[in-house]
N, C-alpha and C positions, 0 to 999 in steps of 0.2 A: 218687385220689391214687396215684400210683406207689411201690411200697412199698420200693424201693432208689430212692434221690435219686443221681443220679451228677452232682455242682455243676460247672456248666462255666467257671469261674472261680477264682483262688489269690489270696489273700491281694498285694498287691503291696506291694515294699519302701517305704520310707518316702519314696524319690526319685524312685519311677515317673513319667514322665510321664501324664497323662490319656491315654485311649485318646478312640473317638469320640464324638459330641458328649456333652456331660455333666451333673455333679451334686454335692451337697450336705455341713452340720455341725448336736447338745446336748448336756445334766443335768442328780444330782438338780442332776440340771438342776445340775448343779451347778458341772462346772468352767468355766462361765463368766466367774467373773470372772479365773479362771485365765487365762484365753485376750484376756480383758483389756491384764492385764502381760506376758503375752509378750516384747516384744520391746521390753524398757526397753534392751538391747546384742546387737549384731551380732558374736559370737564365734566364730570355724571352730574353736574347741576345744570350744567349746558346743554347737557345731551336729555335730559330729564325737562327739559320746558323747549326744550327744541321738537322733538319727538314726534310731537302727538299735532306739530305745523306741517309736517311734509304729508304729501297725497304719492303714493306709490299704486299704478297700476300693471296685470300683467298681462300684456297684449302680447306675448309672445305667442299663443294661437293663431294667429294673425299676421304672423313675420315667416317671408321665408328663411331658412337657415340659420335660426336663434340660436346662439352661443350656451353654452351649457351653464350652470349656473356655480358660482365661485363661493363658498363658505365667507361667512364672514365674522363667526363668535369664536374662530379658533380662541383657544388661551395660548399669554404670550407672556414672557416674563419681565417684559417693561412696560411703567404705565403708557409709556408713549402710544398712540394708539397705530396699529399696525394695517399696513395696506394691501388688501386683499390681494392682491392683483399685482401683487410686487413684484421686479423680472418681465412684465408683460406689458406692450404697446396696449392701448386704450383708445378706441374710438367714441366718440359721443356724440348723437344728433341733436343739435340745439335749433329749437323752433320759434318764431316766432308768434303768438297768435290774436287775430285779430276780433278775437270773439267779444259779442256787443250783449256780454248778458250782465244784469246786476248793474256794479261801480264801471265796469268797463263802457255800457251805451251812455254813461257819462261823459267818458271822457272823450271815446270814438265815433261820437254819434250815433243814431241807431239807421238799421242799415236793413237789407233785407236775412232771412236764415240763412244758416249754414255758416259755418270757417272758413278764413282763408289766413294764409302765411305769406310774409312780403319778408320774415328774412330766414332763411336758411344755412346753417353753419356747420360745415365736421369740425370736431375738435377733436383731433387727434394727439394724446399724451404720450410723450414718447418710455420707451419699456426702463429706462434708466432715469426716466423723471426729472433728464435736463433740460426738455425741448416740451414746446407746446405751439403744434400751428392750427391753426385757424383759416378754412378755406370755405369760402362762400359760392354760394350756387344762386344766381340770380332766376329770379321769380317767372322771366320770360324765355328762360331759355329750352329752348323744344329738346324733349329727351321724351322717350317709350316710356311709358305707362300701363306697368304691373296693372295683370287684375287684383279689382279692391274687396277684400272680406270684413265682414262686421261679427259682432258675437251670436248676432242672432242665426248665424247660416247662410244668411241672405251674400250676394255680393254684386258688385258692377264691373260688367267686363275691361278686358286691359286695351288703353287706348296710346294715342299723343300725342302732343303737342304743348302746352305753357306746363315749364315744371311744376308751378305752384297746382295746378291742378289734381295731383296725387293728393295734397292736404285737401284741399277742398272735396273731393269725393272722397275722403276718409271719414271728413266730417261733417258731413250731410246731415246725420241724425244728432249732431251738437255733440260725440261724444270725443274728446281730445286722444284715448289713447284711441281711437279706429283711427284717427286723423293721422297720429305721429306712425301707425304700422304701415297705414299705404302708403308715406313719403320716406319710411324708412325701406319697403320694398325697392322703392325707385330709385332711393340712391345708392342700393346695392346691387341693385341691376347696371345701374348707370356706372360705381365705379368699382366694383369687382372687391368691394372692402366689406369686413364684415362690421355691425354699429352693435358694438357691445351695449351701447346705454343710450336714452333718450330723455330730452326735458323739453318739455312747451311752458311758455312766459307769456304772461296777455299784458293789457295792457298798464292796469291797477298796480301791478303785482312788481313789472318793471319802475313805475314810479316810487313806488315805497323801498325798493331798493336803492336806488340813487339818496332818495333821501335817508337811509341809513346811517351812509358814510359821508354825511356831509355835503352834499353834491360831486359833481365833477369840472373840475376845473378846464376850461376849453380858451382853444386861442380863435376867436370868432373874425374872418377876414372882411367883413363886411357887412353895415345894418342886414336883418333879414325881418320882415315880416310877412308872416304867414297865416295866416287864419282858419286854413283845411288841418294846418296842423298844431290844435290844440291851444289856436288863437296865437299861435309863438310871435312872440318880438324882441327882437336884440340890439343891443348897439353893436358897433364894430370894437374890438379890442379883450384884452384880457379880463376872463368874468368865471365864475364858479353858477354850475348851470344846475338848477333842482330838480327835483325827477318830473315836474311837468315840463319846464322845460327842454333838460334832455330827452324826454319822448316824443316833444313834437320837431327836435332837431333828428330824431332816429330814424323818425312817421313823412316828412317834410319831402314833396315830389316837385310842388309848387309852388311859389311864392310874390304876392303883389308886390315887395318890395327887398332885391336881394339876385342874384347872378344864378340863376337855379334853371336848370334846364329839364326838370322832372324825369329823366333817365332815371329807372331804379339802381343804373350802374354807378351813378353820381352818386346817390343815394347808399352804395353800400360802405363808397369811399366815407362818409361821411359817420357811418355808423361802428368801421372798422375803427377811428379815432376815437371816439364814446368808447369802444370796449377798452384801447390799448388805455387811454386816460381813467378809465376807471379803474383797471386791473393796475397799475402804479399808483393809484392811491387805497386801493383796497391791501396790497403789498409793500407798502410804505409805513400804515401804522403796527404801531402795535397794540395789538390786543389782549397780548398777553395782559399784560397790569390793567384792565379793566374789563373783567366781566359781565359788568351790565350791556357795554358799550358790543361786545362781543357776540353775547345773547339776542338784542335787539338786532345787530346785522343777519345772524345766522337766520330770525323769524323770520326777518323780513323778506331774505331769499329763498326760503324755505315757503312761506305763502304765496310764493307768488309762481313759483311752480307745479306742475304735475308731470312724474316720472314713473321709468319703472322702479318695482319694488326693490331692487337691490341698492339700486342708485337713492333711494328712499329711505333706506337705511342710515341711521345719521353715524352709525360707529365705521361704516364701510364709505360712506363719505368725510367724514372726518379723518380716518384711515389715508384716503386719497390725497386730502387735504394736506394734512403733515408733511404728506410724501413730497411734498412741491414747495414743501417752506423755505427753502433754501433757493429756489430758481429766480434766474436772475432776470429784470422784466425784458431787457434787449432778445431773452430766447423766447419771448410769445410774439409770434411773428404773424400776420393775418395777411390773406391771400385771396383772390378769386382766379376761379377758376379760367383758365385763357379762352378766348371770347372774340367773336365778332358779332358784328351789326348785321341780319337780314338787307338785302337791297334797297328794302321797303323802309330800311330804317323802325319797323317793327317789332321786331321781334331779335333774341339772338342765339346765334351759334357755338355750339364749343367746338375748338378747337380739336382737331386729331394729337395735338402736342400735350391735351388733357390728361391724356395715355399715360405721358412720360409722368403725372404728377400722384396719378391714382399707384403707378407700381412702385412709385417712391414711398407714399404712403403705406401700400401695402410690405413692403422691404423694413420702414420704419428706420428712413433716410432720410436727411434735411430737404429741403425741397428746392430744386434747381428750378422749376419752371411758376413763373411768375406771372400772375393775371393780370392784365391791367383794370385799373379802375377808369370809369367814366373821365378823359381829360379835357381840359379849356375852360378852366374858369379860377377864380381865386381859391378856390379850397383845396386847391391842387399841392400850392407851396405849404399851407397847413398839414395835408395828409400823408407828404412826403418823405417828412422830417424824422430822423431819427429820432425819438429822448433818450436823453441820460437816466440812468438808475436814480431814483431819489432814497437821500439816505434814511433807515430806517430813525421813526423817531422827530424827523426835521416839520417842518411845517409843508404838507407835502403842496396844495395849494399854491404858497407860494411861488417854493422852487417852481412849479411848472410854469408858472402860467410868467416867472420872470425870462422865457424862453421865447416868450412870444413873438419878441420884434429879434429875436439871433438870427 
């Protein structure tokens, strides 16, 4: 390794065009469903204080087989704003990251260097913009590991074993997009799909989101306290959760008080509900009739990321955005990947039936094969549960959370 990195690339604004040919967007996994509601209004006053909040890197140097780059200032004859990529399945790599620099060693403690990722997500938009699934890759499950390139030249050869370790030696030198290119190699190694787009969410960035929209209404089965995870404490029963405490219910492996078996598989069950509950209240109001209200959600998902430059783009996201205004929440469906336990209870395995879900995805087919999440304990009957649509307009809090004891 070269022991001064001199990065041959800057940060580009949030209106850059794509350079040559190109590449990819996650979180905890989280602002997804953020990225969802985007683009319920097309407003150059929104877009004009929005702008200049998004961080667009382009680490496509560093990706094997980067997607070619898509226009996005065509002219169109309606203000509505138009979706680049319209006709076309969309993949996104949603990161989570656990970087302890700044507000974030506040709230994660601080910790030794380097990145690490604990959640991992494809979001795959389907090319007709009715379907959006969501398929997680848990943190310990062994898969080949791509050699890792940095900007400087330098690289670390390709190894394997714990997924999350592509993020982590991406991000050795602290920088996000090296991080998101070595996990994005991996997971195109691993599932034969191509990742048009990529976002990483730290920790700050996730809580200022939740607090945006209000919190997120959760149906909580049982006291929980935790104190690894951001001091959390709950009672049992229905409760509207703020963005510290939805991060430490996202972050939460163990807990002094509460049915928690510290599986990161439990864990994702856990975090797949926080997405599905947020994206029904992010899709529930409306934004339309308040622009203030509208502006401060878009900052605030907009600060708390760093993507690529196209996906950085607030008219080719807002474009996207639009394109989904109309999807119903029952088609965002979230999955892991099929999965077993090591012998050792260790570590885990994907399944060969993985196969059947990566060509599904690749096809840009609904998904037949079904991951299970972590089972045997109370957050089982929570996680399981279909919701109903909340109607736009309604008090969406409410409605959910009167669902609790159904």
């Amino acid at each position: 390794m070269t022991p001064e990195r001199q990065p041959e690339r800057a940060v580009a604004p949030a209106h850059a065009r794509r350079g040559a040919p190109s590449r990819l967007w996650t979180w905890a996994a989280c602002a997804i469903a953020g990225a969802v509601g985007f683009g319920l209004v097309y407003a150059n006053t929104v877009i004009d204080q929005v702008d200049g909040a998004l961080t667009g890197i382009n680490a496509d140097p560093l990706i094997s087989d980067a997607p070619a780059p898509t226009a996005t200032d065509a002219a169109t004859a309606s203000a509505d704003p138009a979706d680049a990529n319209a006709g076309e399945a969309i993949n996104i790599l949603l990161m989570g990251s656990d970087s302890r620099d700044g507000k974030n060693g506040k709230i994660g403690g601080k910790v030794t260097g380097g990145m690490r990722n604990d959640t991992t997500i494809i979001m795959h938009i389907s090319a007709d913009r009715s379907r959006v699934d969501l398929v997680s890759i848990p943190r310990d499950a062994q898969v080949e590991i791509p050699k890792c390139k940095y900007f400087d030249g330098t690289s670390i050869k390709a190894t394997s074993g714990d997924f999350n370790i592509s993020f982590s030696n991406g991000g050795r030198h602290g920088d996000k997009a090296e991080a998101a290119a070595c996990t994005i190699n991996t997971v195109q190694k691993l599932t034969g799909l191509t990742i048009d787009h990529w976002a990483v969410v730290d920790f700050s960035g996730f809580e200022d989101m939740v607090n945006a929209v209000g919190g997120i209404p959760m149906c909580i089965p049982e006291k929980i306290v935790a104190k690894k995870a951001n001091d959390l404490k709950l009672d049992a029963g229905p409760q509207v959760l703020n963005g510290k405490q939805a991060l430490g219910l996202a972050r939460m492996r163990t807990a002094e008080v509460g049915d928690v078996s510290g599986s990161d598989l439990q864990r994702i069950g856990r975090q797949h509900e926080l997405l599905r509950q947020l994206s029904r209240v992010v899709l529930s109001k409306n934004l339309l009739t308040d622009a203030g209200e509208l502006t401060q959600f878009l900052k605030a998902v907009a600060t708390s990321l760093t993507m690529d430059e196209q996906l950085a783009d607030t008219k080719y996201l807002l474009g996207l955005g639009f394109s989904l205004r109309n999807i119903d929440p029952s088609a965002i469906q979230f999955y892991t990947v099929p999965w077993k336990l090591t012998d050792d209870y260790l570590n885990v395995i994907i399944l060969k039936s993985a196969g059947t879900m990566w060509k599904e995805l690749q096809a840009d087919k609904p998904l037949t094969k079904v991951g299970n999440d972590d089972a045997g304990n109370a957050w089982d009957e929570v996680i399981d549960k279909s919701p109903e649509p909340v109607p736009t307009n309604t008090d969406v809090n409410e409605a959910i959370l009167s669902g609790c004891d159904a």
